[in-house]
Structure formats: C-alpha cells, structure tokens
N, C-alpha and C positions, 0 to 999 in steps of 0.2 A: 576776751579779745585775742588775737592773732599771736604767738610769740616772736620778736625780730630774731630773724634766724632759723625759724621754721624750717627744714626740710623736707615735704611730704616727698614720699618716696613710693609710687604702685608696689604693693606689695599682697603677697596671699595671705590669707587670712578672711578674716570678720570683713565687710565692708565698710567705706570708710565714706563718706558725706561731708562734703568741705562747703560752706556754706556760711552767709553773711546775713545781716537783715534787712538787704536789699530787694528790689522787685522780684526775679526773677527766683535766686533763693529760697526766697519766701514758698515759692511755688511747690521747688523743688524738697524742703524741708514738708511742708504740708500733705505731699505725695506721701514721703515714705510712715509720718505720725499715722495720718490716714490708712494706709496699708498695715500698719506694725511691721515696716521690714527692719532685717535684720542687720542693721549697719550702726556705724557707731559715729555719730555726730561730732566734724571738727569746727568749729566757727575758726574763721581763715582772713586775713588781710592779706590776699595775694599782690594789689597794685602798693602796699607799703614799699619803701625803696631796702627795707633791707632783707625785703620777703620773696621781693619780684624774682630772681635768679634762681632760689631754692627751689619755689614754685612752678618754674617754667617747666620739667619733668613730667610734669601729670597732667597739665594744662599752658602749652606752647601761647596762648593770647592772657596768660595772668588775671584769668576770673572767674569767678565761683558762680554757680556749686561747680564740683565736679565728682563725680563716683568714683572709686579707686574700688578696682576686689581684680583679684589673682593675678598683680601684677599691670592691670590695662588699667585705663581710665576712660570715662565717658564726660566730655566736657559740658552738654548742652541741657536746658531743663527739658524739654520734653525726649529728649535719647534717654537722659534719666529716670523720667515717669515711664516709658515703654517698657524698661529694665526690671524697676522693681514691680513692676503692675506682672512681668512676666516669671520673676521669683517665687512672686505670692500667688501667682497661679486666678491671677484677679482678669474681670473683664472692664474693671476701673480703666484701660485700653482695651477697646473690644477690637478682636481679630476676625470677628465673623463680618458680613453682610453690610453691618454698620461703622466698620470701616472709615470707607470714603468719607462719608459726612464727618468722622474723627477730624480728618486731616484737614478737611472742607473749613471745620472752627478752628485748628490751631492756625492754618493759614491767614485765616479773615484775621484774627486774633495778632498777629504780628504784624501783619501787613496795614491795618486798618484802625479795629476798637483801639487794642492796646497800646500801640501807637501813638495813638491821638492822645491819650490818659495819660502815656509817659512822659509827654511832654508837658503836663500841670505836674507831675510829679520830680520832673529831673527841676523846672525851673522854680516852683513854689518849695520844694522840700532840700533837694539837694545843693542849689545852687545856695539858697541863705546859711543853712547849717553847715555845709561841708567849704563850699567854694567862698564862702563869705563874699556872697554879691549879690545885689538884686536880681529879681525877674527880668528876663528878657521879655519886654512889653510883645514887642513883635511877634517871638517863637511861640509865647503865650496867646497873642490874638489868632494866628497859623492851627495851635491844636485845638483851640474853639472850635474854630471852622468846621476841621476834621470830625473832633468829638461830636458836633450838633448834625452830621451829615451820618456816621455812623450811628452812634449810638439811637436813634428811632429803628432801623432794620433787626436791632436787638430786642429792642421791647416789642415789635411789632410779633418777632419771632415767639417771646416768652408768651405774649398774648393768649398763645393756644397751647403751653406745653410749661410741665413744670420743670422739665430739663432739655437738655440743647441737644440730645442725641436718646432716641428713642424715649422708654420710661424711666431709664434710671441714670441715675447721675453718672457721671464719666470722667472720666480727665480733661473734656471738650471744657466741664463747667468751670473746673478750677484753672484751667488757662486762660478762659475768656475774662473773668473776671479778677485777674492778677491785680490790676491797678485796685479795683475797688474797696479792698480793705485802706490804701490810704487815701480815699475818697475826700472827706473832712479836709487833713493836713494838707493834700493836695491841691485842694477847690475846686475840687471835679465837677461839672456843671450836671451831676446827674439830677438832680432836685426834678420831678416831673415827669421821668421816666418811671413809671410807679412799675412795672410790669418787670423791669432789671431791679430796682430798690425790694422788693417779692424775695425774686430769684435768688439774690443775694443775702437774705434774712433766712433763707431755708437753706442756703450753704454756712452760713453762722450759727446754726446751731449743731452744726460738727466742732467738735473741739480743736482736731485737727486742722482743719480752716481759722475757727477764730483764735486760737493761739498756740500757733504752730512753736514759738521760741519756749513753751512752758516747759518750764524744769530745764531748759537748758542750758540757761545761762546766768543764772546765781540771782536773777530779776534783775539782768541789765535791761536798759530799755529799748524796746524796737526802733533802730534809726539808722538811715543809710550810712554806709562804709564810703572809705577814699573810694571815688573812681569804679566801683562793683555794680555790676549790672546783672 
C-alpha cells in the first residue's frame, strides 16, 4: 500500500508506474507485464488525504496510473499503453493502416461497453467495500440498460474475428475488455454473450492479463483503492 507522505517526484531515471488495483490501473499494469517494459512498479494511494498534495506534481487530478520517466509524466491509461507499446518497439498500438479502428475501440470502450460495466463495478464492488453503502438500485438498473444495448455489437463483432483489430491482439482488446476480469464480483450481466465470454478466455490465458498484480504485491488481494479510477 501507498506510504502517508509519499512524494513522487518526475524524475530521470528507470521508469516509474504508479498504480492501484483499480479498473483502469489494472489496464495499465497489464500493458506494461505484457510488454516486459522497463519501469518499476509503485502501488500509490493518491486520493488518501495525506498523499493527495505530494501527489499532485506528476498527476494535477490525484489518480493513478500515471507514468513518470525523465522528469514528465503521462497521466492516462491508454497515453500510457501508446508509450510503452512505443519503447518496446511493439505494434501492441499499431501505427500503421490499422490505426483508426485502434482509436475506433478505445472510443466505443469509454464512451459505451466500458461504461456501462463500470457502473456494476463502481456500485456492486466499490460502493459496499470502499464506500460502505449499498447499490444504487437506479444507477444499477441505468448500466443494465447500457450494458444489454452494448454489449451484443461486441459479440456480434467477436462473431467473425478472434481479435477486435485485424488478426492479432492489440491494446483494442485489453481496453475493451477492462471491466471483464471483475465480471463475477461485479454482476456483469455478460452470461449469454458467448462470443465476448471466447474473447476473454483467450486474453486469460496471457499471464499478464490474468494476473497482472503477481509478484507485486507481497499477495495482497486484488481490491479497489479510495476513490482510484
């Protein structure tokens, strides 16, 4: 966990990956296992109250991940996957041709699938363990909607293709499918989508996908942070 009084500070050197077991983090940690880049893993409570000011230096909105190397920082998951996919010299981001449809999923992916998922995720997972309150029935009935309106143009899509951008897997896959490792805990209504439940069996058996935290954390358990998105 975080130390109170952390001050990360951009600095040159080794790179540095500030990161939580939150949605988004997840991503970002999984990017760079996946890649092997060469940065050095901080797990961070930026929104703690004695962390948030220290913090604010590398990341002005106090939230993780964020990249630190030669003094700059990149605050966002996917700035992050563009970065080290372009260290490693990977087309894990392809710059060619294939492109547009990149940006085409992580759009849809924020705007739409992931969206709808984060909302069984922030009120099934974070709201009881973190916020100690129930489900917002309402917020909950709202990402249904979403979720069951979305998620068919995803399996409709898997239908014909075993990855979401040309034949090989990409960054498209591991964004789209953020939520879905906390599927279960979450209550994600994917049951029935057999063509995403596929998809996501054949990004589970990357190690880096299915346990992005291993070795990193002494076998603490995977669970969202205060306030970390």
């Amino acid at each position: 966990m975080a130390t109170p009084g952390l001050a990360p500070k951009p600095a040159g050197g080794p790179m540095k990956l500030y990161y939580s077991h939150n949605l988004n983090p997840r991503v970002a940690v999984a990017v760079a296992r996946h890649l092997q880049s060469p940065v050095e893993f901080i797990r961070a409570s930026p929104r703690h109250p004695d962390n948030e000011d220290a913090f604010r230096p590398i990341n002005p909105n106090t939230l993780v991940p964020v990249l630190a190397e030669d003094g700059r920082s990149l605050w966002e998951t996917d700035a992050i996957a563009c970065r080290l996919a372009a260290v490693a010299g990977s087309d894990f981001w392809p710059t060619d041709a294939r492109m547009p449809e990149l940006i085409m999923w992580l759009s849809w992916s924020a705007h739409h699938f992931t969206e709808a998922g984060s909302g069984f995720y922030f009120e099934n997972i974070v709201c009881p363990q973190i916020l100690r309150r129930a489900p917002n029935e309402a917020a909950l009935k709202q990402a249904d909607a979403a979720f069951r309106r979305f998620a068919p143009v995803l399996d409709d899509v898997l239908a014909g293709r075993a990855w979401l951008v040309g034949e090989r897997m990409s960054y498209a896959d591991f964004r789209v499918a953020s939520v879905l490792p906390f599927a279960e805990e979450a209550k994600l209504p994917v049951a029935g989508y057999k063509n995403i439940l596929k998809w996501h069996d054949r990004l589970n058996q990357l190690e880096a996908w299915r346990a992005p935290f291993a070795g990193l954390d002494d076998g603490a358990p995977a669970r969202p942070e205060v306030a970390e998105t």
